[in-house]
C-alpha positions in Angstrom: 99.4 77.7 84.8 99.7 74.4 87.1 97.2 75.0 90.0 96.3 71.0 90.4 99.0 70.2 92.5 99.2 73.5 94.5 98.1 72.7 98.8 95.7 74.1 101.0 98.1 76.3 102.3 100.7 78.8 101.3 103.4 80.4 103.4 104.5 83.9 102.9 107.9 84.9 103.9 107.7 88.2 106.0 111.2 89.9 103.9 110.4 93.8 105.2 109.7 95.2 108.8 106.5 97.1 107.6 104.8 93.6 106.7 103.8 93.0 109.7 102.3 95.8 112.5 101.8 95.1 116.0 98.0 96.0 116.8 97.0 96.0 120.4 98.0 92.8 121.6 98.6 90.9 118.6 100.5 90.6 115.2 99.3 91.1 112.1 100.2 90.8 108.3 99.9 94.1 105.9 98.7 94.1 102.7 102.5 95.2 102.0 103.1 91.4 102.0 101.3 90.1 99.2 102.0 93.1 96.9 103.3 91.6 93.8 107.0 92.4 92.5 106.6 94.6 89.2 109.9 94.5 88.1 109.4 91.0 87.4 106.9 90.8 84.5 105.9 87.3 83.1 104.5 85.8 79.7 101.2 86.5 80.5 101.6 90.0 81.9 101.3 89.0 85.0 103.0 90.1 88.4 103.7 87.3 91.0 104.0 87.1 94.7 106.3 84.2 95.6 104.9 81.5 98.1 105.7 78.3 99.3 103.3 75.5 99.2 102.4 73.8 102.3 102.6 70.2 101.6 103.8 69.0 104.2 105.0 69.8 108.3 108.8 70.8 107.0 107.7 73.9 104.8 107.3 76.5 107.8 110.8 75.3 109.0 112.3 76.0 105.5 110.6 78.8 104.6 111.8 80.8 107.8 115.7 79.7 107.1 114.9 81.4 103.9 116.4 85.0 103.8 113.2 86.2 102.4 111.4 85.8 105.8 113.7 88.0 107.8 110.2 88.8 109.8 108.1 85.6 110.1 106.1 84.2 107.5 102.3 84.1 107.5 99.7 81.1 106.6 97.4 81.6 103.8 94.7 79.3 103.2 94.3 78.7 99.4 90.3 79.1 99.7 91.4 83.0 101.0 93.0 83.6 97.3 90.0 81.7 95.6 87.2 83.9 97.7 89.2 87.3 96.7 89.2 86.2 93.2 85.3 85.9 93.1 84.8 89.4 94.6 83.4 91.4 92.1 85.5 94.3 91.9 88.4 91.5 91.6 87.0 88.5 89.6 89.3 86.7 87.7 92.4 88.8 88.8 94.0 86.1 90.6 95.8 83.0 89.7 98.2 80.9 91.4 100.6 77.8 90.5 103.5 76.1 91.8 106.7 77.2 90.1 109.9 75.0 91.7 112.4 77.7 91.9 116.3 77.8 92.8 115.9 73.4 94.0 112.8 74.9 96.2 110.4 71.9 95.7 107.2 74.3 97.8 107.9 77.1 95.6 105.1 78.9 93.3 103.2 82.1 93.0 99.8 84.0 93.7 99.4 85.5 90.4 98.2 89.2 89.5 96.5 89.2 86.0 94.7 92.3 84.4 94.5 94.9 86.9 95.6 97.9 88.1 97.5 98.3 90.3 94.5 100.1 92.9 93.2 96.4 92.4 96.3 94.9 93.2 96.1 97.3 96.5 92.5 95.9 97.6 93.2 92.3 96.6 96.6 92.6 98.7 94.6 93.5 101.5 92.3 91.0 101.2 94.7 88.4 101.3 96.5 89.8 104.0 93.1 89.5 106.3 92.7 85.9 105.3 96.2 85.1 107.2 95.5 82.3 109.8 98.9 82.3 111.6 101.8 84.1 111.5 105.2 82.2 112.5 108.2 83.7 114.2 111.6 83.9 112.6 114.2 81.5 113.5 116.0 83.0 116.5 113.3 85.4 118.3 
């Protein structure tokens, strides 16, 4: 898996209403987000959660003209999927690489590897607290 060249950042495109949840004043991501596709099942077993790398000032634009982020699309910092993966009830569960997809030069993955999918719940949840920003959709 190719992590060298992945950035500090990833974007998640907000697809679903129930991703994000308004909480008192503010928006915030669920863990509904970063809950891995399991019909899609890779080499290595493997479930993926597609992201866009942030390398440079154009990949919020692009990912929010993308129709997988219908609802936004939240800011993840890389160190947020490394901290979850040292956790001990979640060591070694995470991986992440950049996969260029469909002429998408940002495109890649946070990985899932051997765990259930209770894990998969508490790591999704994890990641969604480490969002630092959440960008509106084009339009609103």
């Amino acid at each position: 898996m190719e992590t060298n060249n992945c950035s500090d950042n990833c974007v998640r495109g907000i697809r679903k209403p129930e991703w994000i949840e308004r909480v008192e004043e503010r928006e915030i991501v669920t863990s509904l987000a970063f809950i891995p596709d399991y019909n899609i099942v890779r080499n290595d077993r493997g479930y993926e959660t597609s992201v866009n790398w942030q390398d440079n000032d154009r990949v919020i634009e692009f990912t929010l003209k993308q129709p997988t982020s219908q609802h936004g699309a939240a800011l993840l910092p890389r160190k947020a999927i490394d901290e979850a993966n040292k956790l001990p009830m979640s060591r070694d569960c995470l991986a992440y690489e950049r996969k260029i997809l469909n002429g998408n030069p940002y495109h890649g993955n946070i990985v899932f590897l051997k765990c259930s999918r209770s894990i998969v719940k508490m790591i999704a949840g994890t990641l969604a607290l480490g969002v630092i920003q959440i960008f509106q959709p084009q339009g609103k």
